[in-house]
Every structure is written in structure tokens, then in C-alpha cells.
C-alpha positions, 0 to 999 in steps of 0.5 A: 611702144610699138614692135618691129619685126626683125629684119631678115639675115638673107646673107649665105653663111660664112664659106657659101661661095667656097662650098659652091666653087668645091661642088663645081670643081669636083663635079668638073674633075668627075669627068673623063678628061679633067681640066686641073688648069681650069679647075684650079683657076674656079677654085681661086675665083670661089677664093675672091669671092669668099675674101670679097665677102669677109668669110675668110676669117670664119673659114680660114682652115678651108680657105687654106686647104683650096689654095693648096687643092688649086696648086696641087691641081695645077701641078697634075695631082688631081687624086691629092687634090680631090681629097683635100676638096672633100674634106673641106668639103665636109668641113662647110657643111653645116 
């Protein structure tokens, strides 16, 4: 009986595409002049993208905190916002 070599897992880790989408917007929300509006709408598509990947499950609590950061940005409270990205921020990283 001959051994197999495994076959590698080269898929990122549940909530990759969440964590990437926090990085981009907090360093868009760093500048002078944020754009809450854009902002929030990269927060949503890192969201599809999660979904699309069937991380949500395994990240729910965090996938929950952005949907919530994207309506605050929305609504002009970008400090509230910027919290809530840092701690699920921390929260996905391993």
C-alpha cells in the first residue's frame, strides 16, 4: 500500500475576507476627510464576500458587529463605528 501525500487546505481561514474588508476601511476612516458612505458600502461587499464563502457560521458574532459598524458609518457615527471594527477586528485575528 502505497502513501498519498495529503492534499493541501490553501483555503484562508473562516472570516479572511471580513478581516481584510476591517483593515481597508479602518485605514480609509484614518484619513482626514473619511467617507462613511463608501465605507460602509466595502464593509457590506467584505460581508457577501464572507457569506459567499459560507464563513458566516463560524463568524457570526463578527459578521453581526459589521453589519452593525456599516449602519453606524452610514448614519455619521464613525468613532461608535471604528470601535466596534477594532474589536471584531481582534476577535479574527488568530
Amino acid at each position: 500500500m502505497a502513501i498519498q501525500d495529503a492534499v493541501p487546505n490553501i483555503r484562508p481561514r473562516a472570516g479572511h475576507d471580513l478581516l481584510t474588508g476591517i483593515d481597508s476601511v479602518l485605514s480609509r476612516l484614518d484619513t482626514p476627510e473619511p467617507d462613511g458612505d463608501g465605507a460602509a458600502e466595502f464593509l457590506l461587499i467584505a460581508l457577501v464576500r464572507c457569506a459567499a464563502c459560507g464563513d458566516i457560521p463560524q463568524v457570526r458574532a463578527q459578521a453581526d458587529a459589521v453589519r452593525f459598524a456599516a449602519a453606524l458609518l452610514r448614519d455619521g457615527m464613525t468613532e461608535r463605528a471604528v470601535l466596534m471594527l477594532k474589536q471584531a477586528r481582534m476577535d479574527l485575528l488568530p
